[in-house]
C-alpha positions as CSV (number, residue, x, y, z in Angstrom):
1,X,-4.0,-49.4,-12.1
2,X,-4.7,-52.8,-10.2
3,X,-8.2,-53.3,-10.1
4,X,-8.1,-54.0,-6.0
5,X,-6.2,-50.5,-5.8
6,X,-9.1,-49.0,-7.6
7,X,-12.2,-50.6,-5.7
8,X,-9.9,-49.2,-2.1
9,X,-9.7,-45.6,-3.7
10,X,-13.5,-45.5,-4.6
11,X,-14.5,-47.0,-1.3
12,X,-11.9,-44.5,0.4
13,X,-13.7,-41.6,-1.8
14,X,-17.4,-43.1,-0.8
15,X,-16.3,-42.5,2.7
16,X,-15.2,-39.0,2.4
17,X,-18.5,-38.3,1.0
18,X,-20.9,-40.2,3.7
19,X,-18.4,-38.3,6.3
20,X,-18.4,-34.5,4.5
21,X,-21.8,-34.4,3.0
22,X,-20.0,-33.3,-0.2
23,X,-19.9,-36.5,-3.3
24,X,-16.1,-37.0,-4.9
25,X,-15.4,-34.2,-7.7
26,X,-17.9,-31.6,-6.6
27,X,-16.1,-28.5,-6.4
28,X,-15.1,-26.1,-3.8
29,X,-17.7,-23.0,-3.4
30,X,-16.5,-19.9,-4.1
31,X,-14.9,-18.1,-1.6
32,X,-17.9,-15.1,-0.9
33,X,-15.7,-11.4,-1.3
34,X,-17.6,-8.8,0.9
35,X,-18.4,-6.3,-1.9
36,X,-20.6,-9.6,-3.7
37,X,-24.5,-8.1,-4.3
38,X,-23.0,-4.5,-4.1
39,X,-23.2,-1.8,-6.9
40,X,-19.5,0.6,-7.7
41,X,-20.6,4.1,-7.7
42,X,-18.3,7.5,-8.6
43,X,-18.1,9.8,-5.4
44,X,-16.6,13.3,-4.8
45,X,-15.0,14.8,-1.9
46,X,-13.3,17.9,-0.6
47,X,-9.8,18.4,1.4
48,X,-9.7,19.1,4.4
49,X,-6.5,20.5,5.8
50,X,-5.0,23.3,8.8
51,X,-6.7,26.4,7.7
52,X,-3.4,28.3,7.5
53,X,-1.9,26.5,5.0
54,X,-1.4,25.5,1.4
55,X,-3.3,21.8,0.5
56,X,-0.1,20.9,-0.9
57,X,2.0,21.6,2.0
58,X,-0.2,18.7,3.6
59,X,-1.4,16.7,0.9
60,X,0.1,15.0,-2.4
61,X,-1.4,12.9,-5.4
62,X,0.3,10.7,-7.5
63,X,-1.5,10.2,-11.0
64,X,0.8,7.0,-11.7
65,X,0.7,5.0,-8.7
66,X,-3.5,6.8,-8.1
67,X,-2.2,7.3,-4.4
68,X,-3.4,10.1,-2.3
69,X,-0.7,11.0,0.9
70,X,-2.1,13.1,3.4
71,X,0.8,14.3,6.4
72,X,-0.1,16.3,9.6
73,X,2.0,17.7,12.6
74,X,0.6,17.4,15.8
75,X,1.4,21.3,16.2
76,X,-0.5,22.4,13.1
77,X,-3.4,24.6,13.2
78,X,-6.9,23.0,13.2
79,X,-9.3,23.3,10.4
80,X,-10.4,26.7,11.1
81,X,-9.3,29.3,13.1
82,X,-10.5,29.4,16.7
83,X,-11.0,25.5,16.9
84,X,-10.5,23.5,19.4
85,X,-10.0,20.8,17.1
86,X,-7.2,18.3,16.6
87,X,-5.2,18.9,13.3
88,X,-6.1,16.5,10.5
89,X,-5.6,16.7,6.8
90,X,-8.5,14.7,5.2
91,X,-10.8,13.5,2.3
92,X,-14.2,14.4,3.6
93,X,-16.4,12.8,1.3
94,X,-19.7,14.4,-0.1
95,X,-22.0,11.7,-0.2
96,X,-23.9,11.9,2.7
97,X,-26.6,9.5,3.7
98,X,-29.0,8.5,6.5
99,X,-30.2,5.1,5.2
100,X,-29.5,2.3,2.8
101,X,-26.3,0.5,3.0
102,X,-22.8,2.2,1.8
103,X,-19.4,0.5,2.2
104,X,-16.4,2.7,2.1
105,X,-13.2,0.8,0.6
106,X,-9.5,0.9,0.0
107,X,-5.9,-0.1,0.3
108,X,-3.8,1.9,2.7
109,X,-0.7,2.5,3.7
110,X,0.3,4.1,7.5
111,X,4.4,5.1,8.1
112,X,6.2,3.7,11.2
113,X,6.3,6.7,13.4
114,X,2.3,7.4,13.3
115,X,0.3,7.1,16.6
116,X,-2.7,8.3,17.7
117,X,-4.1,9.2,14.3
118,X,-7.7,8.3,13.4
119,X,-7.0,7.6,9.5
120,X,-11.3,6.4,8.3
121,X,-14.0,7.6,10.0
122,X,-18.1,7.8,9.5
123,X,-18.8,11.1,10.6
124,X,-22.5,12.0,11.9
125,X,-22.7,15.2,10.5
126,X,-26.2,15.7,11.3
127,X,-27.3,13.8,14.7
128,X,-29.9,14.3,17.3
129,X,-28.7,16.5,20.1
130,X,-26.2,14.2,23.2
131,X,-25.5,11.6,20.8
132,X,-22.1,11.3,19.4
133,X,-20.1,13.0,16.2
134,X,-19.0,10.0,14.7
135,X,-20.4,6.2,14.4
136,X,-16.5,5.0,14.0
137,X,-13.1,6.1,13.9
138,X,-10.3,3.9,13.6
139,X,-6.9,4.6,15.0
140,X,-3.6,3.5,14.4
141,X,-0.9,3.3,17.4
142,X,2.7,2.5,17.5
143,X,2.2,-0.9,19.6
144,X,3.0,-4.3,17.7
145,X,4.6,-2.3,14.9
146,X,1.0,-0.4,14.3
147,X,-2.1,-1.3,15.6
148,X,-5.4,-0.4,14.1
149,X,-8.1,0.1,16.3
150,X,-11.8,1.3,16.6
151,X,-11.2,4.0,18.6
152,X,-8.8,3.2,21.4
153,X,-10.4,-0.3,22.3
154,X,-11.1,-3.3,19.6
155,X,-8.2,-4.0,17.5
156,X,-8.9,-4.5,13.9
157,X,-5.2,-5.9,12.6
158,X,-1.8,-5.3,13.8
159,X,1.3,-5.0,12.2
160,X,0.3,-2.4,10.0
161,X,3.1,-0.2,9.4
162,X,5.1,0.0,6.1
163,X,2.8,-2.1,4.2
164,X,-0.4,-1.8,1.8
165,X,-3.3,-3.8,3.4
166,X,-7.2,-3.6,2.1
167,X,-9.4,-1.9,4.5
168,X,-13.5,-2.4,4.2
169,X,-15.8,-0.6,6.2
170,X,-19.6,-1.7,5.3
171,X,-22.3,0.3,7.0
172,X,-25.9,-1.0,7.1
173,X,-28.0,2.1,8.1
174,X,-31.4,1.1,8.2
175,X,-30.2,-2.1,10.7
176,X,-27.6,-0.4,12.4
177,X,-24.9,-1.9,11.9
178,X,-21.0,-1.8,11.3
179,X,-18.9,-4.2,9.7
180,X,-15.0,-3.9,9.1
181,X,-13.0,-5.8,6.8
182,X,-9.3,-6.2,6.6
183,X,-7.6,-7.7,3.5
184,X,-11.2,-9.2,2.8
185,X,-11.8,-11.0,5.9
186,X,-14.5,-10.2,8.6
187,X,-12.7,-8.9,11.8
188,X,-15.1,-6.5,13.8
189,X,-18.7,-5.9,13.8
190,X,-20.0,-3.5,16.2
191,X,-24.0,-0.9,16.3
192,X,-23.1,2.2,15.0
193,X,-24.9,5.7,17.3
194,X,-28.5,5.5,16.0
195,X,-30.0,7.9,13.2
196,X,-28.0,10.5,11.9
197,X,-27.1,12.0,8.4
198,X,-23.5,10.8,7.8
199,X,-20.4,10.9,5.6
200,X,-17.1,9.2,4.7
201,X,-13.7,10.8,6.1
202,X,-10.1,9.5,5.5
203,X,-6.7,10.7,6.3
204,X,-4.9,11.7,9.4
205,X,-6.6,13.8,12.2
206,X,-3.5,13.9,14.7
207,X,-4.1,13.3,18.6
208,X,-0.8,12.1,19.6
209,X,2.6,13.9,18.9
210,X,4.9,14.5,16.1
211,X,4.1,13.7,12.7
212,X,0.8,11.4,11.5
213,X,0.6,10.2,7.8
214,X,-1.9,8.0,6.0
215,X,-1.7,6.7,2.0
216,X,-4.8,5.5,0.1
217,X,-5.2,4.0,-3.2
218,X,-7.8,2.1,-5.5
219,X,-10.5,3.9,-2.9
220,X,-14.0,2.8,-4.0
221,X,-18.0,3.5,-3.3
222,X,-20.1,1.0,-2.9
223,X,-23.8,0.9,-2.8
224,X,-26.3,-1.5,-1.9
């Protein structure tokens, strides 16, 4: 290579770095994944489903494919008899916490046709009397091919439907705080409802018409 072209490339490469900050041939940082400084732990849950019925007229696993499907009709039965309750068919997790940091995560999969189906929740299972039940829900819609949304305001992603996307829902107790992932990337972060003792819940619990349906897969626990 000509020794003029050489002295232009360096002196192009010299001004990169006085203009970026960052010298020729450093290399790119590493792109920071949300679960970074968090520990994997095993968790447990049980099924929730329309007291009336079989699990497995609601609910299927598939050991190949590790995908949990969980279906619901917006005239089912609630969870128990007497309740007022919408219908749902759910994983209601059995770690419960009121401190610390947790982060709920997984890929899912919502059918064109479901709307007005809260498919991940944190539930406040134990709160201080007047304050809400849950400190999120999110719910898809049929708008822009399936909206996600935390509760029927923010959106969280569109264009949902018929397709596996990451969902990541980290929960920072002691500050407070809510932060929601999709497919890795930062899109909502919102206070949750102030001290509670709370859980996990995913699946469908059905308050719009017809038929609601929500697929999971590679669900994981994470502590911090």
């Amino acid at each position: 290579m000509p020794a003029l072209r050489i002295r232009t490339l360096l002196a192009v490469a010299a001004l990169a770095a006085a203009l970026t900050g960052v010298a020729p041939g450093t290399p790119a940082p590493a792109v920071q994944s949300p679960t970074d400084g968090w520990q994997q732990k095993s968790f447990t849950y049980a099924m929730h489903k329309p007291w009336n019925l079989d699990l497995s007229e609601r609910y299927t696993y598939d050991s190949g494919s590790k995908t949990h499907t969980m279906w619901v009709y917006s005239t089912d039965e609630p969870l128990e008899e007497g309740s007022s309750t919408d219908p749902r068919t759910e994983m209601r997790w059995n770690q419960e916490y009121t401190s610390g940091k947790r982060m709920w995560d997984a890929d899912v999969y919502i059918p064109s046709g479901t709307n007005g189906a809260d498919f991940m929740q944190i539930l406040r299972v134990k709160h201080p009397s007047g304050t809400p039940a849950t400190d999120i829900m999110l719910r898809v819609s049929s708008e822009n091919g399936g909206t996600v949304k935390r509760y029927t305001d923010q959106v969280v992603k569109t264009g949902v439907y018929n397709k596996w996307w990451n969902l990541k829902v980290a929960h920072d107790a002691d500050a407070g705080r809510i932060r929601v992932y999709a497919d890795d990337q930062l899109v909502l972060t919102v206070d949750d409802r102030g001290p509670a003792t709370r859980h996990f819940k995913n699946g469908v619990y059905h308050h719009g018409s017809g038929r609601a349906e929500a697929r999971f897969r590679n669900i994981h626990y994470w502590v911090q």
